[in-house]
C-alpha positions as CSV (number, residue, x, y, z in Angstrom):
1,X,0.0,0.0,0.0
2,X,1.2,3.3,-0.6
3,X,0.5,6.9,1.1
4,X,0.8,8.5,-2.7
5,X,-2.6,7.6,-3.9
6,X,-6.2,8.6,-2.2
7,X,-7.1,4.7,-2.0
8,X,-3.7,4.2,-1.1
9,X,-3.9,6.5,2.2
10,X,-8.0,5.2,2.3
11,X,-6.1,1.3,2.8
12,X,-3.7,2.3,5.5
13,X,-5.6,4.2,7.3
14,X,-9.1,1.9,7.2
15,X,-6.3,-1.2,8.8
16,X,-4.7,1.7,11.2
17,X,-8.4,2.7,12.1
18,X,-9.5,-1.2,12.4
19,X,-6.5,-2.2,14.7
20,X,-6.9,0.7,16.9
21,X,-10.9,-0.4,17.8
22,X,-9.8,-4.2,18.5
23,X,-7.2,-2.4,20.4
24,X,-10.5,-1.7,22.9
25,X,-10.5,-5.4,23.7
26,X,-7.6,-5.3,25.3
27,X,-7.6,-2.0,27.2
28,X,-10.7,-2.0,28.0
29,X,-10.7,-4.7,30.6
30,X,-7.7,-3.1,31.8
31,X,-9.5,0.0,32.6
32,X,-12.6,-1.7,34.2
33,X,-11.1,-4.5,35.4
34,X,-7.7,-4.0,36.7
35,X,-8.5,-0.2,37.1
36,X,-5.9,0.6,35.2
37,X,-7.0,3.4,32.9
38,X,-3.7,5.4,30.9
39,X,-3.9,2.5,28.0
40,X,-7.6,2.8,27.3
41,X,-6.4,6.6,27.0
42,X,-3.5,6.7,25.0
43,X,-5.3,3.7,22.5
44,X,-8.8,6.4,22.4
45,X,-7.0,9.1,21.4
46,X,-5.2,7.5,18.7
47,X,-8.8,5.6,17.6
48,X,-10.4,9.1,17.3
49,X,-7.4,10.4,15.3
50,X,-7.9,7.4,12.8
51,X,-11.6,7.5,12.8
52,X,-11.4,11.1,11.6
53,X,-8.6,10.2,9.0
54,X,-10.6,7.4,7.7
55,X,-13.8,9.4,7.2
56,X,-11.7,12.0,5.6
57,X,-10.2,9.7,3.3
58,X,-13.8,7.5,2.5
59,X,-15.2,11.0,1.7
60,X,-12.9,12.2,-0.6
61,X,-12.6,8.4,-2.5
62,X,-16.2,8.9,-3.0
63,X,-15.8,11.5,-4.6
64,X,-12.9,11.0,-6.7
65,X,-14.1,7.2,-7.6
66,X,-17.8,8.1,-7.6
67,X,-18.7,5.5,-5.7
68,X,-22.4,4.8,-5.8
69,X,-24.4,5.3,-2.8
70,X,-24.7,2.0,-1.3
71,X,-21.4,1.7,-1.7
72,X,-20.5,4.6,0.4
73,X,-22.9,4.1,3.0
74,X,-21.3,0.6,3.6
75,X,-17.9,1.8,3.8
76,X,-18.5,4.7,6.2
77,X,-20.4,2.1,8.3
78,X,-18.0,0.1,8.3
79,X,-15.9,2.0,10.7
80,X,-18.8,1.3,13.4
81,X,-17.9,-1.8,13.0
82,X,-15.6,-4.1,15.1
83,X,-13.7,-6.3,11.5
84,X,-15.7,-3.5,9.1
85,X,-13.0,-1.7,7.8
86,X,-11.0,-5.0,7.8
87,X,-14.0,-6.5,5.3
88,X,-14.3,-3.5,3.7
89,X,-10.5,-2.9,2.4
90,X,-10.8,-6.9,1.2
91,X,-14.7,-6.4,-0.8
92,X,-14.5,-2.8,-1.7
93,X,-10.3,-0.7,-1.3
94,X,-8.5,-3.9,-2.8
95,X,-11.3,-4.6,-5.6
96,X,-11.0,-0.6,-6.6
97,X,-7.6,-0.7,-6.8
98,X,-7.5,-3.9,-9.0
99,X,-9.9,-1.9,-11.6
């Protein structure tokens, strides 16, 4: 994958964004559990960093690709999604780029 291209920087950052949310798994039990809270802090931030990014990037993909709607819907939900943006680079960022 490469930062050069708008799918390129779409790919990075929708596997950035998709690590950082299973990151939860682990820091969340660390925060409720162990009460111990500065991971589940430093790994939010960094999610809410990437979540922006990735919106950014889907948005302007869509518009550069003209991706039709349902299309776009399903990759900006799939950032709600524990595994979305994961499915989404395989079904929709690698297929694009292959075209």
């Amino acid at each position: 994958m490469t930062l050069k291209t708008p799918l390129g920087r779409l790919r990075t950052f929708a596997i950035l964004e998709g690590i950082s949310y299973l990151l939860f798994g682990i820091t969340m039990p660390l925060k409720y559990a162990m009460d111990i809270p500065q991971p589940n802090y430093i790994v939010g931030m960094a999610h809410g960093w990437l979540f922006i990014l990735y919106i950014i990037f889907c948005l302007q993909c869509i518009r550069i690709y003209r991706w039709p709607l349902v299309t776009s819907l399903l990759v900006l939900a799939a950032s709600l999604i524990p595994f979305g943006t994961f499915v989404a680079d395989a079904k929709v960022f690698k297929r694009e780029k292959e075209a």
